[in-house]
N, C-alpha and C positions, 0 to 999 in steps of 0.2 A: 483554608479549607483543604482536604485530604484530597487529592485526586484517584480518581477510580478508573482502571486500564480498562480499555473498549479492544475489540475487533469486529471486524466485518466479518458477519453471518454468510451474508449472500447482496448480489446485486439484483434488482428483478424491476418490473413494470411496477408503476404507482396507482394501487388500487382508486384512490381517489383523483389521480388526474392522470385522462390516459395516454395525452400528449410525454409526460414527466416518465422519471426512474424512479426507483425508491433505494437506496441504500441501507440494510438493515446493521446496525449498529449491535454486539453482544457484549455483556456487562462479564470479565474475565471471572471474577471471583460469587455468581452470583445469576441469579434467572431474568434477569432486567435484559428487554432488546428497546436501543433506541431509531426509528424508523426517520430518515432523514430524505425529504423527497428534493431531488437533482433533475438535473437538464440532461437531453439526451447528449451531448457533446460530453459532459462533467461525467458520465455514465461513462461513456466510451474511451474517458482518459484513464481511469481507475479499473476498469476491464482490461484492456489491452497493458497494461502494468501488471497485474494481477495473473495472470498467463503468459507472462514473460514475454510478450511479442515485438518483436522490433521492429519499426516501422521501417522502410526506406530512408523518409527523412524524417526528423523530430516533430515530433509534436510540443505543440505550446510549453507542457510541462516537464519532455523532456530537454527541451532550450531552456527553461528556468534551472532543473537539475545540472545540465551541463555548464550554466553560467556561474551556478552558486560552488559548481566542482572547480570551475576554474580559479578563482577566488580564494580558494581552499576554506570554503563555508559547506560546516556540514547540519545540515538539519537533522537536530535532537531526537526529537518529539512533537505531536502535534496536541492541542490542548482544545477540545469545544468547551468555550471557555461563558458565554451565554445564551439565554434564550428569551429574546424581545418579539412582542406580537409575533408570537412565532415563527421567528426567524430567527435561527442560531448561526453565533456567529464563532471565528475560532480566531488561532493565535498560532500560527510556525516557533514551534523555536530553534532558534539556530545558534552556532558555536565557531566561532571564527580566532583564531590560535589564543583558545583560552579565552577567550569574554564572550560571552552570553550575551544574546539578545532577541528579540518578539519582532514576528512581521505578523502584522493584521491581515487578516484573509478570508475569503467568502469558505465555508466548513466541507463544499466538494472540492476548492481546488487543496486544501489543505490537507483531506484524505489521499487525495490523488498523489501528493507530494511525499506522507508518510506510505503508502504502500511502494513510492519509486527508492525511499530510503529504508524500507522494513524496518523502521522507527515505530514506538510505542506510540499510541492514539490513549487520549485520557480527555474524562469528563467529569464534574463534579454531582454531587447527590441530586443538589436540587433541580437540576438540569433534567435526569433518569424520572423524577418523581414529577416531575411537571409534563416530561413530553416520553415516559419509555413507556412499557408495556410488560406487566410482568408473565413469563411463560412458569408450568406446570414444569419439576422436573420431569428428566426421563424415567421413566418406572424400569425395573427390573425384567429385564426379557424383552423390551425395547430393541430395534435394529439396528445392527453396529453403523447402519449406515446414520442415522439421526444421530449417535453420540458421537460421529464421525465430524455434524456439522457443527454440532457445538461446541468443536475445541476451537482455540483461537489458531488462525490460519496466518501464517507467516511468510512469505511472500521469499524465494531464494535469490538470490542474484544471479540475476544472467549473464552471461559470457560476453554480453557488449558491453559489461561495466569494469571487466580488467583492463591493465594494460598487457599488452603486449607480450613481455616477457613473466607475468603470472600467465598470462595461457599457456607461454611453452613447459614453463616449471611444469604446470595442470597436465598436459599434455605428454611427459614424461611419466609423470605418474600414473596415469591410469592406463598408461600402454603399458607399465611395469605388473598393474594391477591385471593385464589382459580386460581392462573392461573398452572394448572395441568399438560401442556403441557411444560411449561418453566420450571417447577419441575422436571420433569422427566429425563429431558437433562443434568438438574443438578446433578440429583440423578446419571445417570448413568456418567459422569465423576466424581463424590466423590467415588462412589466404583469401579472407576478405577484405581483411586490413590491407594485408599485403597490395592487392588490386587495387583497393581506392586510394593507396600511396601512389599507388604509378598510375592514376588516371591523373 
């Protein structure tokens, strides 16, 4: 079966359960969103991912990223792979020096993991056709801000994911650039490292 590349539209409250999140899913090539409702924790792991924020200490998935870095396991891709009494289920995949292979996964912690790797998210037709919703494009004269949300959102890497010495490299450069502001950020994650070496 062809797979079809997803992004995350938006995160928001689950119309139909108000306890719940909803994760809206957008179909790359195409007006299909698939609405994926999650837990407030599963919500709060792909948020704070998603905004670069770094916590103190890890959170669940980022102990699972940092285990699978350790390893030198890098996940691929994430794949919603089906959709049983409506529950969809996915599939990681991951690439460990040269061989391939699948971890089974509930479809929030799987998002969570592909927005901490900014890895491709993919799902198959019947999936969209069973459980998406198709939207109206944007008409002409529409607000940049609405075609803003329908591009696929790609997720950068933040400065707690280099080592060390790509910071200083980084850190050369952007003072070379005079960009003062992006130096700074820099400057103060190296003398974080710095610190938590010598605690």
């Amino acid at each position: 079966m062809e797979k079809i590349e997803l992004y995350i539209v938006t995160l928001t409250h689950s119309v139909t359960q108000s306890s719940n999140y909803a994760v809206v899913m957008g179909e790359v090539d195409g007006n299909r969103r698939l609405p994926i409702v999650i837990g407030g924790f599963e919500a709060q792991a792909i948020a704070v991912a998603m905004e670069g924020m770094v916590p103190s200490r890890p959170l669940t998935h980022d102990l699972l990223k940092n285990t699978l870095d350790t390893f030198e396991i890098e996940v691929t891709e994430i794949l919603i792979n089906n959709l049983v009494e409506g529950v969809f289920h996915a599939r990681i995949v991951c690439m460990q020096h040269g061989r391939e292979f699948e971890i089974d996964s509930r479809t929030s912690d799987a998002i969570a993991m592909a927005v901490r790797y900014s890895c491709p998210i993919y799902t198959y037709d019947f999936i969209l056709d069973a459980a998406g919703v198709r939207i109206e494009d944007p008409q002409p004269g529409e607000s940049e801000e609405v075609k803003e949300e329908l591009k696929p959102k790609r997720r950068k890497r933040g400065y707690a994911e280099y080592t060390l010495d790509d910071l200083t490299a980084m850190l050369d450069k952007v003072i070379g650039e005079e960009d003062y502001e992006k130096a700074a950020k820099i400057r103060d994650e190296i003398n974080k490292r710095k610190e938590e070496g010598n605690s």
